[in-house]
PyMOL commands that place a pseudoatom at each C-alpha (Angstrom):
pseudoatom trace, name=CA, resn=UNK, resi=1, chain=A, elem=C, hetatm=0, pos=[14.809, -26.978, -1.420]
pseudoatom trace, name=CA, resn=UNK, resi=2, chain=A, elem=C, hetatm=0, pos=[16.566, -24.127, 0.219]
pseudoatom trace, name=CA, resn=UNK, resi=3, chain=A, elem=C, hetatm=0, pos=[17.161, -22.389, -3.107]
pseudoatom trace, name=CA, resn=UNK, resi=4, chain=A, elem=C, hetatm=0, pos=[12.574, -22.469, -3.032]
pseudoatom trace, name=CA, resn=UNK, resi=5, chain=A, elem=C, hetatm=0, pos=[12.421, -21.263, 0.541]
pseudoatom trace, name=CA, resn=UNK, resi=6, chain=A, elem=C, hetatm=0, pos=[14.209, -17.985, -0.471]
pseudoatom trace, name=CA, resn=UNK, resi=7, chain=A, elem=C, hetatm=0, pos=[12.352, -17.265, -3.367]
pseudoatom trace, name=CA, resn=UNK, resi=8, chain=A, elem=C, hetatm=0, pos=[9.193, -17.884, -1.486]
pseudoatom trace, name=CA, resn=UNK, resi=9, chain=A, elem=C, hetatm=0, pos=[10.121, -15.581, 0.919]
pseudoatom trace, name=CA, resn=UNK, resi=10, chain=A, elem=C, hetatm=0, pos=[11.124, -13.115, -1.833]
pseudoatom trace, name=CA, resn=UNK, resi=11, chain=A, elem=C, hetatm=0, pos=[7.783, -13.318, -3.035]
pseudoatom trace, name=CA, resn=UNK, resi=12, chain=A, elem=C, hetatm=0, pos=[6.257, -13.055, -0.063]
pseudoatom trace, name=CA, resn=UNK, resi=13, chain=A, elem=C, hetatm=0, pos=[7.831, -10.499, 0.903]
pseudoatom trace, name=CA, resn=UNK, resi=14, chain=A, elem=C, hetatm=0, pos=[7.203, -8.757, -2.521]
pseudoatom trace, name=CA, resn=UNK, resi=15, chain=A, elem=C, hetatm=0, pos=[3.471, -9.384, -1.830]
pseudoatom trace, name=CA, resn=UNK, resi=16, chain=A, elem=C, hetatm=0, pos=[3.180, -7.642, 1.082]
pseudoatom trace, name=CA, resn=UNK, resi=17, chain=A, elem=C, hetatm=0, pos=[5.499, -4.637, -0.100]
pseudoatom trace, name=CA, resn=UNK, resi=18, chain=A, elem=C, hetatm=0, pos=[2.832, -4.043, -3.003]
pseudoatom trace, name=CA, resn=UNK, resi=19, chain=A, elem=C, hetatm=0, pos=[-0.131, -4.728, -0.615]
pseudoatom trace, name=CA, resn=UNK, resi=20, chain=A, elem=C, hetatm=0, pos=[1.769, -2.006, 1.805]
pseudoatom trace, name=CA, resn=UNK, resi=21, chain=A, elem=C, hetatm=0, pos=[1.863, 0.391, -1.527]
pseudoatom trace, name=CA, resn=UNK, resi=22, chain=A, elem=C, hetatm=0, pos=[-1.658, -0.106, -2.222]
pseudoatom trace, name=CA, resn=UNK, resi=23, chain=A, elem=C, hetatm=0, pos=[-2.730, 0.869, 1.115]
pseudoatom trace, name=CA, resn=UNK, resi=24, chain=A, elem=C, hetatm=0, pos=[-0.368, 4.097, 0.964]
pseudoatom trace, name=CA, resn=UNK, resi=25, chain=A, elem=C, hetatm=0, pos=[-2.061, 5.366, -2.039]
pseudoatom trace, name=CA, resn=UNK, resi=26, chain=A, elem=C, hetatm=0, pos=[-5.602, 4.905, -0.813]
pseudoatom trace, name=CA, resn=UNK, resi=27, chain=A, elem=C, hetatm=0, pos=[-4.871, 6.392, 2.853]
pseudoatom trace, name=CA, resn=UNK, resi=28, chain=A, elem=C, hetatm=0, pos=[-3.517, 9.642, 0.630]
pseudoatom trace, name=CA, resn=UNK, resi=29, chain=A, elem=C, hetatm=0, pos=[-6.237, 9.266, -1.869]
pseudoatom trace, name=CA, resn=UNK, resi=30, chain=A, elem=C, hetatm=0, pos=[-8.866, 9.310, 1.588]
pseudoatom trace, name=CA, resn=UNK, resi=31, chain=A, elem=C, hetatm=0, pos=[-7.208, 12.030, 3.281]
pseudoatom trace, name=CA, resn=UNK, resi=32, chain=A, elem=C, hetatm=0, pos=[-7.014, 14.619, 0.068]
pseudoatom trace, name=CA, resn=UNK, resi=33, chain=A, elem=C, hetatm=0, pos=[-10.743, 13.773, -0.713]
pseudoatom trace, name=CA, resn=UNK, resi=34, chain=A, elem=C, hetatm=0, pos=[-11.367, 14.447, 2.620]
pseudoatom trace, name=CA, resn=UNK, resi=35, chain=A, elem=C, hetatm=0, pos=[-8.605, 17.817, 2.685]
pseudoatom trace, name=CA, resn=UNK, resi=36, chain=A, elem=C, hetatm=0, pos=[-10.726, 18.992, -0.621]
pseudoatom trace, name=CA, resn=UNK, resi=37, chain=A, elem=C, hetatm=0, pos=[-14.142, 18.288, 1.088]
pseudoatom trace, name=CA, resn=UNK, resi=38, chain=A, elem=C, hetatm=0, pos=[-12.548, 20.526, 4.354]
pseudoatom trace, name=CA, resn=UNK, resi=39, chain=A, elem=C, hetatm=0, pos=[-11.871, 23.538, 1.838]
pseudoatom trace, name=CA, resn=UNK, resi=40, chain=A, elem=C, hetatm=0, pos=[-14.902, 23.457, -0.012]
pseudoatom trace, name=CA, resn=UNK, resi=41, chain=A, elem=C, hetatm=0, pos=[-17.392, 23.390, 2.750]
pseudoatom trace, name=CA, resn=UNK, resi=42, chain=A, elem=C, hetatm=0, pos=[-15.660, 26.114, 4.396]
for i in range(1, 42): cmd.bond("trace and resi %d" % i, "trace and resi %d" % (i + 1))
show_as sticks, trace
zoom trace
């Protein structure tokens, strides 16, 4: 039971590492389409 309860938490803390990642890479994705849009409308 208490040998579940940390790998649960492993996981879920796993989870929300990866979520965190994907959310990293699509704020930088947004903000160099958004840098490249800045440069070529100026």
């Amino acid at each position: 039971m208490w040998h579940k309860t940390i790998s649960t938490t492993t996981e879920i803390c796993i989870i929300q590492l990866y979520d965190a990642t994907i959310l990293n890479i699509l704020s930088v994705h947004v903000f160099i389409c958004i840098f490249l849009s800045t440069l070529k409308s100026s």
